[in-house]
Each structure stands twice: as C-alpha cells, then as structure tokens.
C-alpha angles and dihedrals in degrees: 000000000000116000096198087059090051091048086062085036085057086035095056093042085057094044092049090048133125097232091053088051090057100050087049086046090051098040093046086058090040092061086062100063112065103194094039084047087048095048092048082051095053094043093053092045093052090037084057097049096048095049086053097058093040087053091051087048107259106120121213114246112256084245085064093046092044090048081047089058098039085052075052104053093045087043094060089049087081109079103213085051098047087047083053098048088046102049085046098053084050082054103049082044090059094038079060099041089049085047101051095046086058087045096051091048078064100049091096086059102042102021119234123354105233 
C-alpha cells in the first residue's frame, strides 16, 4: 500500500464531496453579488488579522470579539453567506474527523492524543 496514493485518493474524496460543491456553489453565487462579496471580504480579513494576533499572544478585547460577532450575525443574514459558512464549518468537521482517525493510528507509537 502507498501512502502517498491513498493521500490523492483522500484528496480527491474531499474535492468530490458534497461539502466542497457547496462552497463552489456558494462562492460562485457570492461573486455576484458585489456588496455581499465585499462584506465576506472584509469579515475574513478582519477574522485573519485577528487569528494572527491571538496566535502571537495578544489577545483581542472582548469589545473586538463581540463587533466580530455582531459582523457575524449581519453577515449570515444574507442567504448565499450563511450556505457558505455552513457548508465550511461540515467541512472543517470532516477535515477533523479525517485528522483524528490518522492521529489515533498513531496512538501505539506515540501513546494517547490529548
């Protein structure tokens, strides 16, 4: 057995799926709409920024976190967003899944994942 074939095999599984169609789908309808495209810009820009200070240890106020909800909350108002986030967040669930299961076929070399 290659590893590396059953990595495209895996790869090609994720790309066929259903949760990646959607979020083409999603993002194809997204790009129509100028101001929604120009709002989910702005939100993942901001999201970036602020995942990049959290990861270097300054953490955002909870004023910035509750805008960044708030930003949230208008953003999934619009229909053709909240699909994208949904079919995102099924996504991350199976990229986890799919992680976990390798991390646990490791668990008699390296003992217990925490």
């Amino acid at each position: 057995m290659n590893i590396y074939d059953k990595a495209h095999d895996l790869a090609k599984a994720l790309k066929e799926s259903e949760e990646v169609t959607e979020i083409s789908s999603a993002m194809s309808i997204i790009e129509t709409d100028p101001e929604g495209k120009k709002m989910l810009e702005d939100f993942r820009e901001r999201q970036m920024e602020l995942q990049q200070r959290m990861m270097s240890g300054d953490m955002p106020s909870p004023e910035e976190m509750e805008k960044m909800e708030k930003t949230f909350d208008v953003l999934t108002l619009n229909l053709n967003i909240r699909r994208l986030f949904e079919a995102e967040r099924r996504l991350s669930v199976i990229i986890e899944d799919v992680n976990k299961i390798i991390s646990d076929s490791l668990q008699h070399v390296y003992g217990p994942t925490m």
